[in-house]
C-alpha positions as CSV (number, residue, x, y, z in Angstrom):
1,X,-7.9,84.4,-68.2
2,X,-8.7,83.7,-64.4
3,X,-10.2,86.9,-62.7
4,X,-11.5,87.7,-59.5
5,X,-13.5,90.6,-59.3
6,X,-13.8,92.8,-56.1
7,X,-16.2,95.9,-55.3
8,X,-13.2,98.3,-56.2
9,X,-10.7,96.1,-57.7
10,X,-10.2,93.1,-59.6
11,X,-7.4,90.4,-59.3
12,X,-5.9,88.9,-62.2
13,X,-4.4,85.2,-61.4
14,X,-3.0,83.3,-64.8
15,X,0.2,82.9,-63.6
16,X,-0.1,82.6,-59.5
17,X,0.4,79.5,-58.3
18,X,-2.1,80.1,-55.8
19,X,-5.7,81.6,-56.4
20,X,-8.0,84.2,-54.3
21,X,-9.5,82.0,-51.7
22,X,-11.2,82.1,-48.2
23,X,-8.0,82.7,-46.2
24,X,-6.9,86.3,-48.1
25,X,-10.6,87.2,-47.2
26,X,-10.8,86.5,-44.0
27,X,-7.3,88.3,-42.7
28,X,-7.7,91.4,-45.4
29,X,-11.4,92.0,-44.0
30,X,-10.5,91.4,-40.1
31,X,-7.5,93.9,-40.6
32,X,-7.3,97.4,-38.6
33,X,-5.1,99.9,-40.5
34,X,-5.7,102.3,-38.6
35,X,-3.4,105.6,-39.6
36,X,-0.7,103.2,-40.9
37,X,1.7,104.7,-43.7
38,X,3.8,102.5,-44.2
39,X,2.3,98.5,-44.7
40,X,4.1,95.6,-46.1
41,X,2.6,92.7,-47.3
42,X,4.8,89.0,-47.1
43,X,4.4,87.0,-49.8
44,X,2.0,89.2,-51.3
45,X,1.0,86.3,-54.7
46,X,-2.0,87.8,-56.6
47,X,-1.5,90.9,-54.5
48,X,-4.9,90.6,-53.0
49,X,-4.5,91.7,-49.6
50,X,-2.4,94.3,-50.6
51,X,-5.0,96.0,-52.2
52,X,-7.4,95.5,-50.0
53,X,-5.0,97.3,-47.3
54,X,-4.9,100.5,-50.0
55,X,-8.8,100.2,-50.5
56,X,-9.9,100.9,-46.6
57,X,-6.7,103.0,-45.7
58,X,-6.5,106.3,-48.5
59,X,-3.1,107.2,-47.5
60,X,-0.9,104.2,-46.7
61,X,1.7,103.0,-49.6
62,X,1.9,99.5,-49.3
63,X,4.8,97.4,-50.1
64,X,4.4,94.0,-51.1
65,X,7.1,91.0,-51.6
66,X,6.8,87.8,-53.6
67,X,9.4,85.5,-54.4
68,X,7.5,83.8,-57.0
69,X,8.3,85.8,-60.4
70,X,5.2,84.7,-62.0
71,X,3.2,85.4,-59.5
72,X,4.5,88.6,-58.8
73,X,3.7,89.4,-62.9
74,X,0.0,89.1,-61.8
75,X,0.7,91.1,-59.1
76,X,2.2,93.5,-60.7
77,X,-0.5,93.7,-63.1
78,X,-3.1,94.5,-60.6
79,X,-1.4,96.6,-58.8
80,X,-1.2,99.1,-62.5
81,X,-4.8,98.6,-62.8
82,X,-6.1,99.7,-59.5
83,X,-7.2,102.6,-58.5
84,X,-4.5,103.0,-55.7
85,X,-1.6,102.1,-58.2
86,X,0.5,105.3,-57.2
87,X,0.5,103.8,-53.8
88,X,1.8,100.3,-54.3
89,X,4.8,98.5,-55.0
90,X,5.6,95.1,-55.9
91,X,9.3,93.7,-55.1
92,X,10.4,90.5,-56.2
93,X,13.0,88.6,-53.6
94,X,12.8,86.2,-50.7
95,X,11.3,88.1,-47.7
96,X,14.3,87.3,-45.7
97,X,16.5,88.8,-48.3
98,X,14.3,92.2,-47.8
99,X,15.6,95.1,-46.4
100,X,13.6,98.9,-46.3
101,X,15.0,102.0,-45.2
102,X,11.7,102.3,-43.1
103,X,9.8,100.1,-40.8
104,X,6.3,99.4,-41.1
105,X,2.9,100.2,-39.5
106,X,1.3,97.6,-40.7
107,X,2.6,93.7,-41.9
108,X,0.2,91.5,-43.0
109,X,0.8,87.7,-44.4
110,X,-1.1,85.2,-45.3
111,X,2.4,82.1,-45.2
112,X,3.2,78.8,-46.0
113,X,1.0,76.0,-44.2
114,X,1.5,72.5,-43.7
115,X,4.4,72.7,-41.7
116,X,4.4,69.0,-40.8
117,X,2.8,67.7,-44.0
118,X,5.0,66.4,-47.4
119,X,6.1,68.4,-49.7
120,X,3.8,68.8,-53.1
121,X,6.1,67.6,-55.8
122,X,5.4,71.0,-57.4
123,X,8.3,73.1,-56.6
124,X,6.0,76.5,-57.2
125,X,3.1,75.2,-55.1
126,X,5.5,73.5,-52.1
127,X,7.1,77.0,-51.9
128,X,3.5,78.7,-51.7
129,X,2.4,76.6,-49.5
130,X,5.0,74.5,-46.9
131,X,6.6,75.9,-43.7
132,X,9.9,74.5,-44.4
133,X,10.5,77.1,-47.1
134,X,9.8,80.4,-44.6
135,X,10.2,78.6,-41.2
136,X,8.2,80.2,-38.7
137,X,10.8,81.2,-36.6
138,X,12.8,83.0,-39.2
139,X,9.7,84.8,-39.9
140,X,8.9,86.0,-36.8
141,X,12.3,87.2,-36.6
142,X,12.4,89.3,-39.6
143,X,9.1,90.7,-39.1
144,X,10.4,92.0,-35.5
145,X,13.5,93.5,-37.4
146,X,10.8,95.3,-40.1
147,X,8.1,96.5,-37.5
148,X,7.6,99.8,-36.0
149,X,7.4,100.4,-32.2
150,X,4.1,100.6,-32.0
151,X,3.4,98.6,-35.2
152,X,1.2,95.5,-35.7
153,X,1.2,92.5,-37.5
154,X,-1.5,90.5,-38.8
155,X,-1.6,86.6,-40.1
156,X,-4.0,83.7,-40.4
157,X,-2.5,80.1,-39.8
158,X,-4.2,76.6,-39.3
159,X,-6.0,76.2,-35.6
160,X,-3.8,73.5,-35.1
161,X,-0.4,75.5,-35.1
162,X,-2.2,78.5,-33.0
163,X,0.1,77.3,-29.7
164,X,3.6,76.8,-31.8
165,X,3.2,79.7,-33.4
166,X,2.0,82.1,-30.7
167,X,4.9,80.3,-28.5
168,X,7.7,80.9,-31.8
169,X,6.4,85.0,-31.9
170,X,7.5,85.3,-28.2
171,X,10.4,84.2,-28.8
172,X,10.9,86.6,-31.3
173,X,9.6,89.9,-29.1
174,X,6.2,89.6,-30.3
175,X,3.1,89.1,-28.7
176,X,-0.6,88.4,-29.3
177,X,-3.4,91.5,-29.2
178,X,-6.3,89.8,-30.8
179,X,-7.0,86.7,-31.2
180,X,-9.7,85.6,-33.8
181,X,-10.8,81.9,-33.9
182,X,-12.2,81.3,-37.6
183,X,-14.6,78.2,-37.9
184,X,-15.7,76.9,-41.3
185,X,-18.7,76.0,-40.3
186,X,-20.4,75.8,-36.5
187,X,-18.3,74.7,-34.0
188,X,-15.7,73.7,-36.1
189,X,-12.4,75.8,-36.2
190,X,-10.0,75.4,-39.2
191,X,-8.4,79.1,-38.6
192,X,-6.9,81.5,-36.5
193,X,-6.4,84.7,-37.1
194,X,-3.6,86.2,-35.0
195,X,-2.9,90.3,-34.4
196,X,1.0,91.1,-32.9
197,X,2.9,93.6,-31.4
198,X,5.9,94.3,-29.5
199,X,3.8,95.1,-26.8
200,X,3.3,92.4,-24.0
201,X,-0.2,92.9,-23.4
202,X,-2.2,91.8,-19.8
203,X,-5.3,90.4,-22.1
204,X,-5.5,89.5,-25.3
205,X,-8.9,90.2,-27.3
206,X,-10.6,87.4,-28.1
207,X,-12.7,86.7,-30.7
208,X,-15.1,83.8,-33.3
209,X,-16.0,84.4,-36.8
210,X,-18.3,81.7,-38.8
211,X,-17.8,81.4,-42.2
212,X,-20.9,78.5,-43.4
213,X,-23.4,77.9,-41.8
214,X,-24.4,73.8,-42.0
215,X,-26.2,74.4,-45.3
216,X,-23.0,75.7,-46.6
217,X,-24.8,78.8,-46.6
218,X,-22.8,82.1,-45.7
219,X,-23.3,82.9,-42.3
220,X,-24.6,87.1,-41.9
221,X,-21.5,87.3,-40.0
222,X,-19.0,86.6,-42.8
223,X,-21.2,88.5,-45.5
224,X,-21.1,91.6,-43.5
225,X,-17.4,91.2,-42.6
226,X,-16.5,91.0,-46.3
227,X,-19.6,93.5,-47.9
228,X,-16.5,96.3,-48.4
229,X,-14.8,94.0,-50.9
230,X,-17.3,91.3,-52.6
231,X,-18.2,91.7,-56.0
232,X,-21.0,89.6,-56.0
233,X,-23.9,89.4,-53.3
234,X,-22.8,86.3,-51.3
């Protein structure tokens, strides 16, 4: 059995298609939930960033959707063993097929990449992991529909798509509040990490995270970024 164990949690991923990695880290740990009650998570998989948005917010329920059934049976599964189990809820369905009788505080998700690359032959793993099944646009759109007012919505993408994607939210009422470049090592940027809102704002906050240093060493910066969460000393 594949587990990943956290500080508070662990994360039980047999049948996900994809595993815990860097990405889910990143976003969960960089999140503000502020006094959110109501936080949906898109394409939730293992569940991983869904319960780290019930570890550092005591009083939020947190909804999370996954299309994948098998991946949402690990989800579900974690979700029972957690400590925050009362307060989260997995729903199986196509996010675009979702509909709540509340909007949200807080969205967070972590979507398909590769929006220009070939499709894996592996149905499961293209799905997970390929634009053309959750096109960006049609994502924005839906998340604009499922936000509150004053909600905000978090995401990590490649570098590369940071213009075509910021460009896509506009279009969709949505616009950039922080701004977090995420290198993989020194100077080299692989991620951004981007925080919306239907709020046109004058600046946007702009930040850099280092994840390795050129050893491929953890830089202090990502190891105190993630010390609420890792199970292990980095």
């Amino acid at each position: 059995m594949s587990i990943f164990h956290f500080n508070q949690f662990s994360i039980q991923q047999t049948n996900s298609i994809l595993k815990v990695g860097t990405d889910a880290m990143v976003l969960g740990s960089l999140v503000k939930t502020g006094n959110a009650s109501h936080v949906l998570d898109i394409g939730a998989g293992t569940g991983v960033l869904a319960l780290m948005m019930a570890q550092m917010n005591s009083t939020a329920n947190v909804t999370a959707v996954e299309v994948d059934e098998l991946s949402a049976k690990d989800c579900k599964e974690n979700f029972t063993n957690s400590p925050w189990n009362h307060r989260l809820e997995i729903i199986v369905k196509d996010i675009l097929e979702f509909e709540a009788d509340n909007h949200f505080d807080l969205i967070i998700c972590n979507p398909p990449f590769y929006s220009n690359s070939l499709s894996n032959e592996n149905k499961r793993l293209a799905s997970a992991k390929h634009a053309v099944h959750l096109p960006f646009d049609l994502l924005f759109q839906k998340i604009a529909s499922l936000l509150s007012e004053n909600g905000k919505y978090w995401m990590i993408l490649p570098f590369q798509d940071k213009q075509l994607v910021s460009d896509l939210a506009e279009k969709s009422g949505l616009f950039p509040e922080i701004d977090y470049s995420v290198n993989g090592k020194p100077n080299q940027p692989v991620r951004t990490v981007f925080c919306f809102s239907h709020l046109k704002s004058t600046s946007i906050e702009s930040h850099e995270i280092t994840i390795r240093n050129h050893d491929n060493s953890y830089t202090e910066a990502y190891k105190k970024l993630t010390v609420d969460f890792h199970g292990v000393k980095l």
